[in-house]
C-alpha positions, 0 to 999 in steps of 0.5 A: 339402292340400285347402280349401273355397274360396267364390268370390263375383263378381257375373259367372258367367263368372269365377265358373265359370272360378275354380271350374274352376281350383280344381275342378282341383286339388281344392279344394271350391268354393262360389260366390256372386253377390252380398255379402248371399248370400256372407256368408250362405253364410260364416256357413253353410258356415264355408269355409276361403278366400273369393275376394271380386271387389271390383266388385259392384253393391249391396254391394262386396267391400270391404264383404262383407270388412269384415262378415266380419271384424267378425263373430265366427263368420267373422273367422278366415276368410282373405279374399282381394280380386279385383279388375281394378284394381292401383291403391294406392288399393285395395290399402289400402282392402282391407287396411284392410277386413281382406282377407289379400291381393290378386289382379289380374285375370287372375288368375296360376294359379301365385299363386293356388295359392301363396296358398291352400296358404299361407292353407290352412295357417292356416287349419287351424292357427287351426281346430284351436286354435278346436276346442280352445276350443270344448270348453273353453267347454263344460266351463267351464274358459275364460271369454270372450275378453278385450278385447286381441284389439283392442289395437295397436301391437306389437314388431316385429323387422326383418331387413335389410342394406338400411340405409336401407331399414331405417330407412324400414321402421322410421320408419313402423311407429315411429308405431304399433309399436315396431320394432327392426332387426337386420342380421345374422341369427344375432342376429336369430334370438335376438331372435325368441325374445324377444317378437316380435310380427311378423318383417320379413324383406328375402328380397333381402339381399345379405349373408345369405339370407332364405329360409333365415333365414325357413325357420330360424324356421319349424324353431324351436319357439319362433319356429315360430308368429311371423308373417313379413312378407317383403320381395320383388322381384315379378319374382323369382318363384322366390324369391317361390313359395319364400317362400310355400312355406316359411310366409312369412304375407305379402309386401310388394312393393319399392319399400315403400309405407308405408300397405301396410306399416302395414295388413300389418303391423298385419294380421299382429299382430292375427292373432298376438293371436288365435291366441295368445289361442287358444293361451293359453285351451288352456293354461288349459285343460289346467292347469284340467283338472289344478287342484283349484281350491280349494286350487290344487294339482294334482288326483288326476288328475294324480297318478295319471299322474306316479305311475304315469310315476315308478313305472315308472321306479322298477321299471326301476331308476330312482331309489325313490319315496315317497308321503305320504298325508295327512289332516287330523284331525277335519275333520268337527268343523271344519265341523260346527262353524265352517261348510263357509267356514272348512273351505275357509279351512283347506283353502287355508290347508293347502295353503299350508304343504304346498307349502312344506314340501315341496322343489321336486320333491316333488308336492303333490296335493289326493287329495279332501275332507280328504286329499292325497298328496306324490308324491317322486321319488329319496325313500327311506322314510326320507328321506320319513318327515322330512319327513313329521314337518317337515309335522306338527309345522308344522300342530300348532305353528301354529293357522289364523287363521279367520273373516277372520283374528279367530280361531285353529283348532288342526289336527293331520294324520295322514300315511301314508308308503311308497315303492317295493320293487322291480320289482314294485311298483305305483301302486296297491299304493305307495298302498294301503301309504301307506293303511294307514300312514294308517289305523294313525295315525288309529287309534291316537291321530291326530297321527301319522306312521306309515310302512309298508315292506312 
């Protein structure tokens, strides 16, 4: 998987010599010399990685990584700190800046790569959920992003067989975060379904292997995206590769330093808020673009493709399918008459009772203006023609309480009723039946159920 990378240090040599490690193996490369051009470039260029050295004159890469993250445009983007000193002063300073990770110069080509695969994948998976987003923001089905992107403190599930090292992981992350340890992997794997924030995972225990454990999140659909902090050994560099292979988000070094430990894991979660804000600004999306948002039932489009899904079934001997076109009478005359509000009222009102005098499996739709359609799997007509009556004689027999509740509106409905005939039959031909029936009840009188079999 290929990335653009900008490489930023204050000395061309150990830019040009980044830059032709990572040309090497494919990587489109950007370089910067200094902070004010780097954060530029980043807000330009948009790259999937930044290589920050954190010794520079003027602005130093703790700075530059700080700005990055505070700005909306480029807080998505993995940071990754370069610097020639491995002190524990630095390596919180930079997590506490917001970097992803460290790299101490000279810098390990196999730790390099292992770290731009791991930070590459992401990094595409929080574009393509940002994409997403975007087009919801253009056609105005997502609103901006909330105020608890910034909020702390999370449940987070430890993995150990190390009691007390358990125990020291969890009295640290106790004063921000509400930790939970699990030391036998099976239960842990159904504790992560619950709501986890962030799985610490020791990938050195002697009674379980956790790698494998890790690899069993990263296959279930419903622990797939939880971020993995793994306690490793940095001298078991097999076991270390393997873990960023298998989509371990971060390491941490043994022995387990606490204010490490509190910035990665604090790092992590709020990484996971994003992506899940992300993730859930989609749904929202989606179920908005199926919604008719007046009346909070599913829209004609939605309709149109379960209909289509259960119609098909039918014809290849499945179960019949019966539709119910619905319109309220003289509804014209209601908002002529109480003004388009009390319409509205009487259009939610309607949709309420629909959907409750329909079973749980029946689709209520709101089909356009006045007119909705049940969609009714496994329905024969005769079946549907009932509870096409149960739905008028509830509207007929109860008036609408109107104009915040001071007045009652008597509404009748007239109702359509068809179901399928066989392999034949078709969405548009079940529907057009349904018309009919509609059609004859208006008619004829209004109030009516009339049913249309062929």
């Amino acid at each position: 998987m290929s990335a653009r990378i900008l490489v930023v240090d204050d000395i061309e040599a150990n830019v040009r010599l980044l830059e032709a490690k990572l040309s090497a193996e494919y990587y489109e490369v950007l370089t910067a010399y200094d902070g004010p051009t780097a954060l530029a470039m980043a807000a330009a260029e948009q790259p999937d990685i930044v290589l920050l050295d954190v010794m520079m004159p003027g602005m130093d890469g703790f700075q530059v990584c700080r700005r990055l993250k505070d700005d909306p445009e480029t807080r998505h983007v993995p940071v990754v700190l370069v610097t020639a000193l491995d002190g524990r002063a630095d390596r919180i300073a930079g997590l506490e800046a917001g970097a992803d990770e460290f790299l101490t110069k000279p810098i390990d080509d196999v730790m390099l790569f292992a770290r731009v695969r791991s930070l590459t994948r992401l990094k595409t998976v929080i574009d393509e959920l940002r994409v997403r987003e975007a087009s919801g923001r253009r056609i105005g089905v997502i609103a901006g992003a909330g105020s608890r992107l910034g909020g702390t403190g999370g449940r987070v599930l430890i993995v150990d067989d190390h009691e007390r090292q358990a125990q020291r992981v969890a009295a640290e992350l106790s004063i921000e975060h509400r930790p939970v340890i699990e030391s036998e992997p099976d239960k842990a794997l159904l504790t992560a379904r619950g709501p986890v924030d962030l799985v610490i995972v020791n990938v050195t225990a002697r009674s379980f292997d956790g790698l494998r454990f890790s690899a069993q999140l990263r296959s279930d659909e419903a622990t797939r995206h939880l971020p993995i902090l793994a306690i490793v050994d940095f001298d078991e560099r097999p076991r270390l590769m393997k873990a960023l292979d298998i989509g371990v988000n971060d390491l941490l070094s043994k022995p387990i330093d606490p204010q490490e430990l509190s910035a990665r894991a604090r790092t992590q979660i709020r990484r996971k808020r994003y992506t899940d804000y992300l993730r859930d600004n989609l749904d929202h999306s989606l179920e908005l673009a199926v919604t008719d948002q007046l009346t909070g039932l599913h829209n004609r489009r939605y309709m149109t493709g379960q209909l289509e899904a259960l119609v098909k079934r039918a014809a290849h001997g499945g179960e019949p399918v019966a539709a119910l076109l619905i319109d309220i009478d003289h509804f014209k005359k209601i908002n002529d008459g109480y003004g388009h509000d009390v319409g509205d009222e009487v259009l939610r009102e309607f949709a309420v009772r629909l959907a409750s005098n329909v079973r749980a499996v029946d689709l209520p739709c709101r089909y356009g203006g006045e007119e909705f359609v049940v969609v009714m799997p496994g329905t024969r007509i005769e079946d549907a023609e009932r509870i096409a009556e149960r739905i008028r004689l509830h509207v007929a027999g109860s008036p609408f309480r109107v104009a915040h509740g001071t007045e009652l509106l008597t509404a009748t409905i007239s109702i359509g009723v068809a179901a399928t005939l066989g392999p034949d039959d078709t969405p548009d031909a079940l529907l057009k039946r349904a018309d009919e029936g509609l059609y004859e009840a208006k008619s004829s009188g209004r109030n009516k159920v009339i049913s249309r079999a062929a």
